[in-house]
C-alpha positions in Angstrom: 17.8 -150.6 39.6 18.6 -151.0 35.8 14.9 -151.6 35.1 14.1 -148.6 36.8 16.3 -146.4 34.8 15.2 -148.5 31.5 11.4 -147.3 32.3 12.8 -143.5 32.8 14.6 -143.7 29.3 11.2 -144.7 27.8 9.1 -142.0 29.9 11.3 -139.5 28.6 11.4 -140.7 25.3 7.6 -140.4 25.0 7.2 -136.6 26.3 5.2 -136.6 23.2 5.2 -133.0 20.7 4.0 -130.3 23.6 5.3 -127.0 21.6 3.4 -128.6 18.6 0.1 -129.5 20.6 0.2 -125.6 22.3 0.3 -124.4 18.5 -2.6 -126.3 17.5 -4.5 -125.4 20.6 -3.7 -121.7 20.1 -4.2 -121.6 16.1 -7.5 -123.3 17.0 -8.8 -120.7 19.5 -7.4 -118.3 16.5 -9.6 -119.9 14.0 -12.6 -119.7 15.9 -12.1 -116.5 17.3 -12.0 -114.9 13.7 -14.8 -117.4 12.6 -17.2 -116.1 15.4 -15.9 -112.2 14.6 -17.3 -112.8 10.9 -20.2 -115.1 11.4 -21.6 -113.4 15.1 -23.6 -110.5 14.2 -25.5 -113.1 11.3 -26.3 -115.3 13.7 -26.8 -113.3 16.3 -29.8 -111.9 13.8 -31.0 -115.4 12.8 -31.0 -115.9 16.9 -33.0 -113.0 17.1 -35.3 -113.5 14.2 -36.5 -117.1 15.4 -37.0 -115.4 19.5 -39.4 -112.9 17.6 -41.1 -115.4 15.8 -41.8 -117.7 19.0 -42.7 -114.7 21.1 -45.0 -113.6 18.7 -43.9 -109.7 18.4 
């Protein structure tokens, strides 16, 4: 029984940092949500550019 509660202690001591992994999950969807809103529309026109190209129009 003492083992038992032993291997709790040291489940619950290594949780880990979850409030600090959900910020750097959400600051990384920030980031590339404001990358993509700056960088879209000239890659969208590169995209475009090299579709006109191959199609030949």
């Amino acid at each position: 029984m003492r083992s038992l509660l032993a291997t709790f202690a040291r489940l619950d001591e290594e949780r880990g940092d979850v409030p600090g992994w959900v910020l750097i999950t959400l600051m990384t969807a920030g980031l590339v949500l404001l990358i993509w809103g700056l960088a879209g529309p000239a890659l969208e026109g590169v995209f475009q550019q090299a579709i006109d190209r191959v199609s030949g129009i």
